[in-house]
C-alpha positions as CSV (number, residue, x, y, z in Angstrom):
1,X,0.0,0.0,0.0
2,X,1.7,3.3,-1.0
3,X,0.0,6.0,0.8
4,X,2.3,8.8,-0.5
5,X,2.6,8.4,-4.3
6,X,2.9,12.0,-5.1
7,X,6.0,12.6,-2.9
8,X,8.7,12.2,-5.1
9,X,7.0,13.9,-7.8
10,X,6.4,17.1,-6.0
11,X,9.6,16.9,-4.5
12,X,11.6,16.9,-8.1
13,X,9.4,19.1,-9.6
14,X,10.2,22.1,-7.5
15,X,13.5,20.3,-7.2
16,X,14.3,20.8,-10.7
17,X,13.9,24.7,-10.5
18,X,15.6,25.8,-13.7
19,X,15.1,29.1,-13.4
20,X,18.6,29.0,-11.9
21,X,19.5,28.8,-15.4
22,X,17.6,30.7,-17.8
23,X,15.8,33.9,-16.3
24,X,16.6,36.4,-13.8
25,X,19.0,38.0,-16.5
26,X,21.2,35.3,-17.1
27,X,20.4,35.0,-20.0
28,X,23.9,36.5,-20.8
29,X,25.4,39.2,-23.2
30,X,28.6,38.6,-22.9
31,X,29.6,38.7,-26.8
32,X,32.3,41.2,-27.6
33,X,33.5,44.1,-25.4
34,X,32.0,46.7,-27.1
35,X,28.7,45.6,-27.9
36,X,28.8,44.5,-24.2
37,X,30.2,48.1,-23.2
38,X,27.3,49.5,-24.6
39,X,24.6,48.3,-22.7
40,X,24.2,45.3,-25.5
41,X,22.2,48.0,-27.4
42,X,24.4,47.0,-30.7
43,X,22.0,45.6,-32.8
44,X,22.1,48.7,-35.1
45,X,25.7,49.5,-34.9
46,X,27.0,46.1,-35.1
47,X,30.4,46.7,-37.0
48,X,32.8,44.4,-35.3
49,X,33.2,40.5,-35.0
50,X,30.6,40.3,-32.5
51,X,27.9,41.0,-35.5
52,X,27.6,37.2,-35.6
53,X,25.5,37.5,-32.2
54,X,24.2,41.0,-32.1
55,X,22.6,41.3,-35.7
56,X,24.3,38.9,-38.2
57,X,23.6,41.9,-41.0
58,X,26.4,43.5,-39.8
59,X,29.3,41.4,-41.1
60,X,29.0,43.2,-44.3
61,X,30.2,46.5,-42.8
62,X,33.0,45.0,-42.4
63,X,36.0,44.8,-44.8
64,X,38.9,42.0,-44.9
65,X,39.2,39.9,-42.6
66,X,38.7,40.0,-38.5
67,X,39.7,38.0,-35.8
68,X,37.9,38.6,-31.8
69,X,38.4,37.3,-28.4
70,X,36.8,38.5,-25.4
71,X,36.4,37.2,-21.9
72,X,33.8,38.4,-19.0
73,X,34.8,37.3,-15.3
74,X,31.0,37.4,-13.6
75,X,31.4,38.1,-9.7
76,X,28.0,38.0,-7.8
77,X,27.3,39.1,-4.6
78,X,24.2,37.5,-2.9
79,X,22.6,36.7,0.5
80,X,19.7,35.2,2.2
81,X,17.3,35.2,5.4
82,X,14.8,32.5,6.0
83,X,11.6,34.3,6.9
84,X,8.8,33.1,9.4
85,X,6.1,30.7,7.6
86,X,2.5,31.7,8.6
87,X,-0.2,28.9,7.8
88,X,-3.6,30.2,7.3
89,X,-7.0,28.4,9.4
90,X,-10.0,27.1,8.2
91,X,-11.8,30.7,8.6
92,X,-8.6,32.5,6.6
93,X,-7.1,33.8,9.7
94,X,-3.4,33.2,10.7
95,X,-3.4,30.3,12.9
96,X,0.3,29.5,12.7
97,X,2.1,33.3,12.8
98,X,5.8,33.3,12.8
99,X,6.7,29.6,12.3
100,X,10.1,28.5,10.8
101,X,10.2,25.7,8.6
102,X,11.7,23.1,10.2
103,X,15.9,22.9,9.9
104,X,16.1,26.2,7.8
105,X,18.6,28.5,9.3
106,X,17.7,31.5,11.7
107,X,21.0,33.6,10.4
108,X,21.7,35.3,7.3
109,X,23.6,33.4,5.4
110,X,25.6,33.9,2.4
111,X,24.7,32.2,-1.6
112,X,28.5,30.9,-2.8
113,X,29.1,32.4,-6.1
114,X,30.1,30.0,-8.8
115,X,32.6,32.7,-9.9
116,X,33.7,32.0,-13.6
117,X,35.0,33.4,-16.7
118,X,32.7,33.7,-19.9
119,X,34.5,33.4,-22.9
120,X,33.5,34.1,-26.7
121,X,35.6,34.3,-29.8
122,X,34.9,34.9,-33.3
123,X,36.2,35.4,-36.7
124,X,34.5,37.1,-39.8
125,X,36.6,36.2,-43.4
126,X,36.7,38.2,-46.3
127,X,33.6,39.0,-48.7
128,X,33.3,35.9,-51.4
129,X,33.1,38.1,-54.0
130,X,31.8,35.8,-56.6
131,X,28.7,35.3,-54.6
132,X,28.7,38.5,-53.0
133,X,28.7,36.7,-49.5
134,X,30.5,37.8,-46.2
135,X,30.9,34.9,-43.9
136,X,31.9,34.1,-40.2
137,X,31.7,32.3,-36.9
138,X,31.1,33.1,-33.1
139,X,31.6,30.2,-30.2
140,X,30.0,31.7,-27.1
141,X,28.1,31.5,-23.9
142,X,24.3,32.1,-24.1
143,X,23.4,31.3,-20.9
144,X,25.1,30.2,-17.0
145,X,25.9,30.9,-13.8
146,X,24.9,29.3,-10.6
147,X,25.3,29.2,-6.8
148,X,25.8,27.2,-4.1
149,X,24.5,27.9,-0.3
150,X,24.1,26.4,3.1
151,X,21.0,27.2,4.5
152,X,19.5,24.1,6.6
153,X,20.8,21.8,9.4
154,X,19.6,18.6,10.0
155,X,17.9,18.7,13.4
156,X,18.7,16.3,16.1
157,X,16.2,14.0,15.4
158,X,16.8,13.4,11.6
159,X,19.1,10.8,10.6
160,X,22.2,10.0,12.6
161,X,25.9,11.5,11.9
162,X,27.7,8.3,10.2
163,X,24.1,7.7,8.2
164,X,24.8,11.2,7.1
165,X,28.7,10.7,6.3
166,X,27.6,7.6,4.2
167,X,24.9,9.9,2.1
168,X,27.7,12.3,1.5
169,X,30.0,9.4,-0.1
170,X,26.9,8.0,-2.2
171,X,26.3,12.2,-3.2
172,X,30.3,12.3,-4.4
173,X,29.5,9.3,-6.7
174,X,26.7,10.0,-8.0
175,X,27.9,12.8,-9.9
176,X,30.8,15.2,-10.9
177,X,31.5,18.2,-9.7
178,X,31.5,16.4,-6.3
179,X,31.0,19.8,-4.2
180,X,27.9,19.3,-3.3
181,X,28.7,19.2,0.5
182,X,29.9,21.4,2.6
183,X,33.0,20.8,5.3
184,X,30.3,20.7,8.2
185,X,29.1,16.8,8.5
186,X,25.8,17.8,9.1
187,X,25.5,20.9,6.5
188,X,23.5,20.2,3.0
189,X,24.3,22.5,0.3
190,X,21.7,24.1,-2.8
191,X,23.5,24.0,-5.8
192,X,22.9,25.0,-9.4
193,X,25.6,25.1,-11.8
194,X,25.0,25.0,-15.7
195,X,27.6,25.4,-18.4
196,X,26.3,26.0,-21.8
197,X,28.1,26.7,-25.6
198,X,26.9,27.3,-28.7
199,X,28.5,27.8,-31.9
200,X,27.5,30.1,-34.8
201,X,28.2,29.7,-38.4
202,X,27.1,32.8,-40.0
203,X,26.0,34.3,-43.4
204,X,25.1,37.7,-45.0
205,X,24.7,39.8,-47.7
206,X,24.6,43.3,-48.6
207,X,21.3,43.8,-50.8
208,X,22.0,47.3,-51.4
209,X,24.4,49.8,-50.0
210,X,22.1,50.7,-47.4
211,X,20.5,47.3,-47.0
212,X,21.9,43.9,-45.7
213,X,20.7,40.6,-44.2
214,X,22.2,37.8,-42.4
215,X,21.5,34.6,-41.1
216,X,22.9,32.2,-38.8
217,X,23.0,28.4,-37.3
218,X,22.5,27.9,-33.8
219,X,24.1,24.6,-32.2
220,X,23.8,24.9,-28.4
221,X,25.2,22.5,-25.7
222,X,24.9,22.1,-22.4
223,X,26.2,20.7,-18.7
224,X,23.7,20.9,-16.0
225,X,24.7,19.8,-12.0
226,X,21.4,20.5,-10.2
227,X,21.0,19.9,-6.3
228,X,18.4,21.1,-3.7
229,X,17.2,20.0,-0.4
230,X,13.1,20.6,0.5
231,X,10.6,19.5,2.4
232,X,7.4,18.7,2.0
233,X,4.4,17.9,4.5
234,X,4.2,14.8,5.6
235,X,1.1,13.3,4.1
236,X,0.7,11.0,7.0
237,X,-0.5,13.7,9.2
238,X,-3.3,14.2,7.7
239,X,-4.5,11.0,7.9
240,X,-6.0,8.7,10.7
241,X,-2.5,7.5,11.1
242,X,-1.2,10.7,12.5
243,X,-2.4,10.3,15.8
244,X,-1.2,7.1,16.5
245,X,2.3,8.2,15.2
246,X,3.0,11.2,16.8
247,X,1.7,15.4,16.0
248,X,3.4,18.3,15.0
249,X,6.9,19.4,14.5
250,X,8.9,18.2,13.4
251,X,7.2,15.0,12.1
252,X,4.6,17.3,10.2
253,X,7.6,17.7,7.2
254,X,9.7,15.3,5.7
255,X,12.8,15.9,4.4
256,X,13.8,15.6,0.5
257,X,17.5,16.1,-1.8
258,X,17.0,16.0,-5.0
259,X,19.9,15.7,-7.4
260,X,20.3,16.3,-11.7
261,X,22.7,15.7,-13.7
262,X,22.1,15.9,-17.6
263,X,24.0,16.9,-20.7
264,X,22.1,18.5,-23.6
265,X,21.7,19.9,-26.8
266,X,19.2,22.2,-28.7
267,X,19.5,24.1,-32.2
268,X,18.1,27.2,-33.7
269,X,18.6,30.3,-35.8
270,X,19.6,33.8,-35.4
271,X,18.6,36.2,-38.1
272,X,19.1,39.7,-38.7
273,X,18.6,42.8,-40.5
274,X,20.0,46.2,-41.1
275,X,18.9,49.0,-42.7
276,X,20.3,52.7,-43.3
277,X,18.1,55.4,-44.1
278,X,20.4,58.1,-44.1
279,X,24.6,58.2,-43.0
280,X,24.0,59.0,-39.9
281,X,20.9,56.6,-38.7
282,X,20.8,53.0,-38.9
283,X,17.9,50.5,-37.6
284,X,18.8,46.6,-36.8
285,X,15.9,44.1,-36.3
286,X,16.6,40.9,-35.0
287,X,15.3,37.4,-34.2
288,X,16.6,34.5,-32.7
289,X,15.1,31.4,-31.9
290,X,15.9,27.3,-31.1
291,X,14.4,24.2,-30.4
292,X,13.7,22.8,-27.0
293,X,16.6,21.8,-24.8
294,X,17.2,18.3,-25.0
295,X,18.4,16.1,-22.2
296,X,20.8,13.6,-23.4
297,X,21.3,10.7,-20.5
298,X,20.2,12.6,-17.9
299,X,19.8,11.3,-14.1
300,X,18.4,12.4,-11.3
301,X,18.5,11.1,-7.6
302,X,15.7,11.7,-4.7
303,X,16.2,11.0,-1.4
304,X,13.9,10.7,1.6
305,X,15.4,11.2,5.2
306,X,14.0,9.1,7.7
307,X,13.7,10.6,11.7
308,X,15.1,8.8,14.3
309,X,13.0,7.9,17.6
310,X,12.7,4.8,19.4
311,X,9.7,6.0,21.3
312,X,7.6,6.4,18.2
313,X,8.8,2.8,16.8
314,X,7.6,1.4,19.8
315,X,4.5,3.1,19.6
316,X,3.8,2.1,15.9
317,X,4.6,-1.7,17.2
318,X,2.6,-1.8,20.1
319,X,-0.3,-0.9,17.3
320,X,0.5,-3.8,15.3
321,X,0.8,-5.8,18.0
322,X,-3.1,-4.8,18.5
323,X,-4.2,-5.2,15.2
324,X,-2.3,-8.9,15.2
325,X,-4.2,-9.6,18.2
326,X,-7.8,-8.6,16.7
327,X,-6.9,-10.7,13.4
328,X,-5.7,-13.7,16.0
329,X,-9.7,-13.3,17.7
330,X,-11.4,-13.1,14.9
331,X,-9.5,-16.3,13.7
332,X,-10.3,-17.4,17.0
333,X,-13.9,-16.9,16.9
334,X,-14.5,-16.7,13.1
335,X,-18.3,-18.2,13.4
336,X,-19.4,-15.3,15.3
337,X,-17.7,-13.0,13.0
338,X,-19.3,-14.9,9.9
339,X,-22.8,-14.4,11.6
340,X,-22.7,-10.8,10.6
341,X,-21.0,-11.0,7.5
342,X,-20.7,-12.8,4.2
343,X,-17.7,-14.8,3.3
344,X,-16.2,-12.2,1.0
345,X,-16.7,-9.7,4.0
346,X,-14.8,-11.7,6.3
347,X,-11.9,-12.0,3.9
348,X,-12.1,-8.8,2.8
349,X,-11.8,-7.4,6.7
350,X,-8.8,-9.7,7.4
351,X,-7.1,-7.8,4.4
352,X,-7.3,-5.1,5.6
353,X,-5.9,-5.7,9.0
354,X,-3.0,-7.0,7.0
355,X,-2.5,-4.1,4.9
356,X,-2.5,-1.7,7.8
357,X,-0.4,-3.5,9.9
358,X,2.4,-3.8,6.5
359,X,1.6,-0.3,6.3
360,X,2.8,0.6,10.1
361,X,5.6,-1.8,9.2
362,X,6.7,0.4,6.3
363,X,6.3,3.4,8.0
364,X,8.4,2.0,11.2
365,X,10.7,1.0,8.9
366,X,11.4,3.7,6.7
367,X,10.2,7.1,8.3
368,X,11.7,6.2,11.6
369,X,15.0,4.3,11.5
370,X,17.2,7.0,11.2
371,X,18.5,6.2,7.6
372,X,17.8,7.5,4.6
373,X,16.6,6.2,0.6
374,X,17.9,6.9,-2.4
375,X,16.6,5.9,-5.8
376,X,17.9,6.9,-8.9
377,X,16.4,7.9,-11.9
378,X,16.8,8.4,-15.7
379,X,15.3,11.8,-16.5
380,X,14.1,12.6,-20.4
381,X,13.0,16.7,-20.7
382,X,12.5,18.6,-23.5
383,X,13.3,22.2,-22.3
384,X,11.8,25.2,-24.3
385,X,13.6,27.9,-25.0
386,X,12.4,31.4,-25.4
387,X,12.3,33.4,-28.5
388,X,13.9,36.7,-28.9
389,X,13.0,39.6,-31.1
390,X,14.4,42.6,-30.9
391,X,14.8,46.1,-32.3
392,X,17.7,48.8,-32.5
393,X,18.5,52.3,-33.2
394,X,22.4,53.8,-33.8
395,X,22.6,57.8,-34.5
396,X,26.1,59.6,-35.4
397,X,25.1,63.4,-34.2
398,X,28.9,63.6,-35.3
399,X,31.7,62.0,-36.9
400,X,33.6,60.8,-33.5
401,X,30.5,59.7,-31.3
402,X,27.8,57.2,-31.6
403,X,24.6,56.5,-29.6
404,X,22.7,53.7,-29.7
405,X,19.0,52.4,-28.3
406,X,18.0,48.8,-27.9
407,X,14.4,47.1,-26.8
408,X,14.1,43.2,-27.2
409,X,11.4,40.9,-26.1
410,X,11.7,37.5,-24.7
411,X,8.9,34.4,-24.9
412,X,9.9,33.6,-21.3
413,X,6.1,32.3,-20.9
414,X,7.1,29.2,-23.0
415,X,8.5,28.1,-19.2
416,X,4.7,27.6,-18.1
417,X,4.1,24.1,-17.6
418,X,6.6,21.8,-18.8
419,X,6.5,17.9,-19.3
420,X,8.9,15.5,-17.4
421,X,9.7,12.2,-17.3
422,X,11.5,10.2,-14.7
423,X,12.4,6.2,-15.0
424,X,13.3,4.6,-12.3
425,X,16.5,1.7,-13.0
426,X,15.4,-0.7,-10.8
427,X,13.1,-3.5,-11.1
428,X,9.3,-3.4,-10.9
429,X,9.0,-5.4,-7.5
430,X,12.1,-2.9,-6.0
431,X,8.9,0.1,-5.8
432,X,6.4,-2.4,-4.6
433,X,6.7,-2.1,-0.7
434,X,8.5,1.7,-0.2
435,X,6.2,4.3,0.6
436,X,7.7,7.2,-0.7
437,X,8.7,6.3,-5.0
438,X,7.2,5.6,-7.8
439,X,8.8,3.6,-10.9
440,X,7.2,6.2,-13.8
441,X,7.3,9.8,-13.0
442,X,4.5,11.7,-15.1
443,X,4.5,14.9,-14.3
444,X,4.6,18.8,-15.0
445,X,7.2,21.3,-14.3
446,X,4.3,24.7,-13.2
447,X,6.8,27.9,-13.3
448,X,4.1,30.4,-14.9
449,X,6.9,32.7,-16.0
450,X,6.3,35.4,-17.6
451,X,7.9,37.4,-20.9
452,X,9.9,40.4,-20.4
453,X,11.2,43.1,-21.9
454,X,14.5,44.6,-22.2
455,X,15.5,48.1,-22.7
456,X,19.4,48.9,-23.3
457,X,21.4,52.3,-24.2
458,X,25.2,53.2,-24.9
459,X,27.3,55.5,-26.2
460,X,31.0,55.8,-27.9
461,X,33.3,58.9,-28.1
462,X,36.3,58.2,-30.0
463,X,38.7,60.6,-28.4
464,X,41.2,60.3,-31.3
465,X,42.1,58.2,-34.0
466,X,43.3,55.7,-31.5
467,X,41.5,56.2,-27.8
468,X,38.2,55.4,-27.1
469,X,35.5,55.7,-24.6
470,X,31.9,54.3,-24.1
471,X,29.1,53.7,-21.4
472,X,26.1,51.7,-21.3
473,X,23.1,50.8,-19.4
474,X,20.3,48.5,-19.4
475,X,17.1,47.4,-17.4
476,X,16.2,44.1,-17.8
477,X,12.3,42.9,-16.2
478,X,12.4,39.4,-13.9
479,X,11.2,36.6,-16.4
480,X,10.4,34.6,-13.0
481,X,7.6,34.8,-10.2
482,X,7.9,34.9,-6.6
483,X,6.1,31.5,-6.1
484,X,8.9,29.9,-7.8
485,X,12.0,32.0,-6.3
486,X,14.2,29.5,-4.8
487,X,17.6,30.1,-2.7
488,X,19.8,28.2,-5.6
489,X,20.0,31.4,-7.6
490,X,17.4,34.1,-6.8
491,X,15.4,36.2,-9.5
492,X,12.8,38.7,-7.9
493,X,13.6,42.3,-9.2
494,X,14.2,44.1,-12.1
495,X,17.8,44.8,-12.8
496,X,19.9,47.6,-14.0
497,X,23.5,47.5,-15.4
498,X,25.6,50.7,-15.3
499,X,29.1,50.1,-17.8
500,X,31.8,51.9,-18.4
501,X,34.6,51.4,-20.3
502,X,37.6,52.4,-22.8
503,X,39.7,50.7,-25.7
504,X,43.0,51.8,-27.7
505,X,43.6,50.5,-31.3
506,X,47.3,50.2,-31.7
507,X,49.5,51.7,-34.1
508,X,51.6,49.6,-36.2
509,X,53.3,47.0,-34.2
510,X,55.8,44.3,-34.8
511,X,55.0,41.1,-33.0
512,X,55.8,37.5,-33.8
513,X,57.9,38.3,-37.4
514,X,54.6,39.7,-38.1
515,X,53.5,44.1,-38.5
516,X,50.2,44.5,-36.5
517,X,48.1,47.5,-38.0
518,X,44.5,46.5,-36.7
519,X,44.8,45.5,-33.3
520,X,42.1,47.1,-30.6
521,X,41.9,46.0,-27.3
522,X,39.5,47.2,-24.4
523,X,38.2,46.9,-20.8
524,X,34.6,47.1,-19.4
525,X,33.3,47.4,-15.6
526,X,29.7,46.5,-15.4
527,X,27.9,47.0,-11.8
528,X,24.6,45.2,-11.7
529,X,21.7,46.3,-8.8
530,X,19.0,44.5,-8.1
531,X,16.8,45.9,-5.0
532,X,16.4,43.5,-2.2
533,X,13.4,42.0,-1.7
534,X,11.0,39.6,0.8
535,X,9.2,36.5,-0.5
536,X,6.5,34.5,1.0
537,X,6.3,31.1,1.5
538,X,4.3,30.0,-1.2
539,X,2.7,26.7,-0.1
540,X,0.6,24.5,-2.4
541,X,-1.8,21.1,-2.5
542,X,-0.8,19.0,-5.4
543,X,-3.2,17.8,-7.3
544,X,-5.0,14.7,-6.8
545,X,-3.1,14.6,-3.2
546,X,-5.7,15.5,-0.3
547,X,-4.0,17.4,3.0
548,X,-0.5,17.6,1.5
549,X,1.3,20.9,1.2
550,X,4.3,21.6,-0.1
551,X,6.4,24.6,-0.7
552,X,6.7,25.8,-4.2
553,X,9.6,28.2,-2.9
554,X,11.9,29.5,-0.4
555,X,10.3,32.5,1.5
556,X,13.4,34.8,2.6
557,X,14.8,38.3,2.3
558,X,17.2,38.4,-0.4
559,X,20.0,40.8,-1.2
560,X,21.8,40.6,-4.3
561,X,25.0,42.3,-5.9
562,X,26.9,41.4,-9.2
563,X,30.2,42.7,-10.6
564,X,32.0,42.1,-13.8
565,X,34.4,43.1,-15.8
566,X,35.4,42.1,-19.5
567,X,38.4,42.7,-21.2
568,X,38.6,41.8,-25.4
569,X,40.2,42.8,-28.7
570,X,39.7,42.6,-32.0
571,X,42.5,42.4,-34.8
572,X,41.6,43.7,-38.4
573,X,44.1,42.2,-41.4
C-alpha cells in the first residue's frame, strides 16, 4: 500500500527549479567588449566580429578579414534570510504566525558564487566576391551561472551523523562536480551550476548599399549539476494515522535532496537585419530562436530522510501488535464473526488488517529508522527555450561619437508548464513495498513565468584616432515569479546594469615576425543592482493529493549584488 505516491514527484518538480538557469538576466550578453560596453544595445551599430550575435547583418560593414576574443569574469554578490512561515485556518485567519520551517537557518547566510570566466571568440573572413557573400563564426556563452548555499541543518532527530557521512559518499558518486557538501558533517548545500556553448556559423549579404541581411545556425550544448534540499508535508498527518504516530513538529515535514545531472543539446537560428536610411541613422531588427533543450542521459536522484526515535517505533509496534491480536480473535472466533458478515466480507476485513499493519511496518521502517533512501532515476526533458526579437537604433550626431538604443522581447512564458519524465533503473517489484517512490514519474514542471522586456542604451566617443570611450546601461524585467523563487539562484527584481569602459587601437606593431596595424583591445566594468526584496512562502496542495502541502519556494529576504568586468580585442588584417 503506497500512501504517499505523489512525494517524489512534487519533490523533483520544484526540485528541478531551472530558473537558476535561464531567467533572472542570465540569459547573458557577454559577446564582444563593445557591444557588451554599450549596454548590448548593438544591434544597429553592429560593426565588429561580434555582428555574428548581435545582428548577423552586420558582417558586411566589415572589410577584410577579422579575428575577436573577449572574456567576462562574472562576480555575484548574494545573500539570504529564512523568513517566518504563517499557515492560514480554516476561517482565513493566521493560525500558525511566525513559524520556521523546520531545519532552515535562523542567520543570514551567504549564496557561494560559482565565480567563472565567460569566454567568446569569433572570426568574420573576407567577402566571397563571386557570390557576394561575407561569412563568419562566433563560439559563445548564451546562458550560465549558478550558486551554491548552506541554509538548513539537520535537526537532532533526523538521521544520525555516520548515516549522514555515508549519504555524503553516495552524493560524491553520483555525480561530478562532487562539491555538493559542505566541510560541516551535518550541513547540506543548494546548488545550481549550468555550463552551456553554442557555436554560430554565419552568413550575409549586402542587398543594397544601405540594405543587408544575415543569417545564422545555432548549435547549443549544455552541462547541468542541479542539487536542492526541500521539504514537504508529511502526508501521513493528515490521515488517521497521525495520531497514533506522533503530531506536529517536526514529524509534520519530511525531508527531500534531490539531485540532476544531464547533458544536452538544442538548435536554432539567429537572423538579422540592417537598414540605413540616411549616413548617420541605422535600424537593426533581430530574431533569434531554437528548439527545446534536449536532455541527453540525464539522471536524477531523490532521497527521503527518515527521523530517528525509538519511542515512536515502539509506539507504531505496540499498534500492530493490537491489530495482530484482533486478526488472531477473529481467527479465533471466526463463526461469530461470519454471523454478521458474508464470506467475502470476512476475507475482505482480514485484508485489511493485514494491509495496515504492513503499512505501520513500512512506516516504522522507513520514516523512523534514522536512515535514509535513495533511488535513482533516468530523466528525459524537452526544455523550451524562449524566443527573442528585438529592435535597435544607432545615430552619429557627429563624426567621432555614436549613440545607440536597444528594446528586445523574450517568450519567457514558454517556461509555463513543462512535461517531465523520470524512469526509475530498478526492477518493478524494488517500488512495490517503499512508501515514498514511484517507478514512472508523469509529471509537470508549473513555473508560470512570464515574458519580459529589455531596454538597453550606450554610447561611444572616440577621443582620437586611437583612444576610445563608451558607457552603457540597461534594465532588464524578472522573467520569474515569486512562487517559484528558490535560494539556488534568486530572480525577484528588475535589474539595471551601469558600464563603463575604454579601448585603444594600436598603431603599427611588430609582434611574432609579423606588422600588426588592426589591433584594438579594451576593458569594461559593469555594476549590476537589483533591490532586495522579501518572498513569502508559497505553499501548495498537489493535485489529486488530499491534505498535502508543499512549498513551491523558499520564502526569505534576499540581497543581491553582481560585478563584472570584461576585457577583449579585435584584430583587423
Amino acid at each position: 500500500m503506497k500512501i504517499v505516491k505523489k512525494l517524489t514527484i512534487a519533490t523533483i518538480i520544484s526540485g528541478l527549479m531551472l530558473s537558476t538557469l535561464f531567467s533572472s538576466g542570465l540569459a547573458l550578453s557577454a559577446v564582444g567588449y563593445r557591444a557588451i560596453n554599450m549596454g548590448g544595445a548593438f544591434r544597429a551599430l553592429a560593426d565588429d566580429w561580434s555582428a555574428v550575435y548581435w545582428n548577423p547583418a552586420g558582417l558586411t560593414q566589415i572589410h577584410g578579414k577579422q579575428t575577436g576574443f573577449q572574456a567576462s569574469a562574472i562576480v555575484p554578490r548574494m545573500s539570504a534570510q529564512i523568513t517566518p512561515y504563517t499557515a492560514e485556518g480554516a476561517n482565513g485567519e493566521n493560525s500558525i504566525a511566525g513559524t520556521t520551517m523546520n531545519g532552515w537557518t535562523t542567520k543570514e547566510f551567504d549564496l557561494y558564487p560559482l565565480n567563472f570566466v565567460i569566454p567568446a571568440n569569433g572570426e568574420k573572413f573576407p567577402r566571397n566576391e563571386k557570390l557576394g557573400l561575407d561569412f563568419g563564426f562566433a563560439v559563445y556563452t548564451p546562458f550560465g551561472l549558478g550558486t551554491r548555499s548552506d541554509a538548513w541543518d539537520f535537526p537532532t532527530n533526523y538521521a544520525d551523523e555516520e548515516t549522514l557521512d555515508e549519504y555524503r559518499e553516495q552524493i560524491i558518486s553520483f555525480t561530478e562536480p562532487t562539491n555538493f557538501i559542505h566541510e560541516e558533517p551535518t550541513r547540506f548545500e543548494n546548488q545550481s551550476d549550468m555550463k552551456t556553448f553554442c557555436f554560430q556559423p554565419t552568413v550575409a549579404k549586402e542587398i543594397s548599399p544601405r540594405l543587408s541581411f544575415g543569417a545564422g545556425f545555432m548549435l547549443v550544448a549544455g552541462i547541468l549539476n542541479f542539487n536542492k534540499l526541500n521539504q514537504v508535508a508529511n502526508p501521513i498527518m493528515e490521515t488517521a494515522l497521525g495520531p497514533i504516530i506522533a503530531g506536529g513538529a517536526p514529524y509534520d515535514m519530511i525531508a527531500a535532496h534531490a539531485r540532476i545531472h544531464a547533458m544536452g543539446y538544442a538548435v536554432g537560428g539567429n537572423f538579422g537585419l540592417l537598414f540605413k536610411p540616411t549616413d548617420y541613422l541605422s535600424i537593426g531588427l533581430t530574431a533569434r530562436t531554437t528548439t527545446p533543450f534536449k536532455s541527453i542521459g540525464g539522471k536524477a536522484n531523490i532521497t527521503i530522510f527518515g527521523f530517528e526515535n525509538e519511542g515512536i517505533r515502539s509506539a507504531i509496534d505496540t499498534t500492530i501488535y493490537k491489530s495482530n491480536q484482533l486478526k488472531e480473535d477473529m481467527e479465533d472466533h471466526i463463526d461469530r464473526y461470519r454471523h454478521f458478515m458474508t464470506g467475502d466480507e470476512y476475507d475482505d476485513e482480514m485484508g485489511e488488517i493485514d494491509s495496515i499493519s504492513a503499512l505501520l511496518a513500512d512506516i516504522r521502517d522507513q520514516m523512523f529508522d534514522g536512515k535514509y533512501y535513495s533511488n535513482e532515476y533516468e530523466l528525459d526533458a524537452e526544455l523550451p527555450l524562449p524566443t527573442n526579437v528585438g529592435i535597435g537604433f544607432a545615430l552619429k550626431p557627429t563624426a567621432k561619437l555614436t549613440t545607440t538604443f536597444d528594446v528586445d522581447f523574450t517568450t519567457w512564458s514558454c517556461w509555463d508548464e513543462i512535461p517531465l519524465h523520470m524512469h526509475g533503473i530498478e526492477e518493478d517489484d524494488y517500488y512495490d513495498d517503499l512508501l515514498f517512490v514511484d517507478k514512472e514519474v508523469e509529471s509537470e514542471l508549473v513555473m508560470h513565468w512570464k515574458n519580459t522586456v529589455k531596454i538597453a542604451a550606450g554610447f561611444e566617443q572616440k577621443l582620437d584616432n586611437n583612444f576610445a570611450i563608451r558607457g552603457g546601461y540597461w534594465w532588464d524585467q524578472n522573467s520569474g515569479v515569486e512562487e517559484t523563487v528558490h535560494i539556488s539562484l534568486p530572480g525577484y527584481n528588475p535589474m539595471h546594469s551601469f558600464l563603463f569602459g575604454f579601448s585603444y587601437k594600436f598603431p603599427k606593431l611588430h609582434l611574432l615576425g609579423k606588422d600588426l596595424d588592426g589591433l584594438e583591445a579594451g576593458v569594461v566594468f559593469e555594476h549590476i543592482y537589483v533591490a532586495d526584496k522579501r518572498v513569502d512562502w508559497n505553499m501548495i496542495e498537489p493535485e489529486d493529493v488530499d491534505g498535502m502541502l508543499m512549498p513551491e519556494n523558499i520564502g526569505a529576504d534576499y540581497h543581491t549584488v553582481v560585478n563584472a568586468i570584461s576585457f577583449g580585442f579585435h584584430y583587423t588584417h
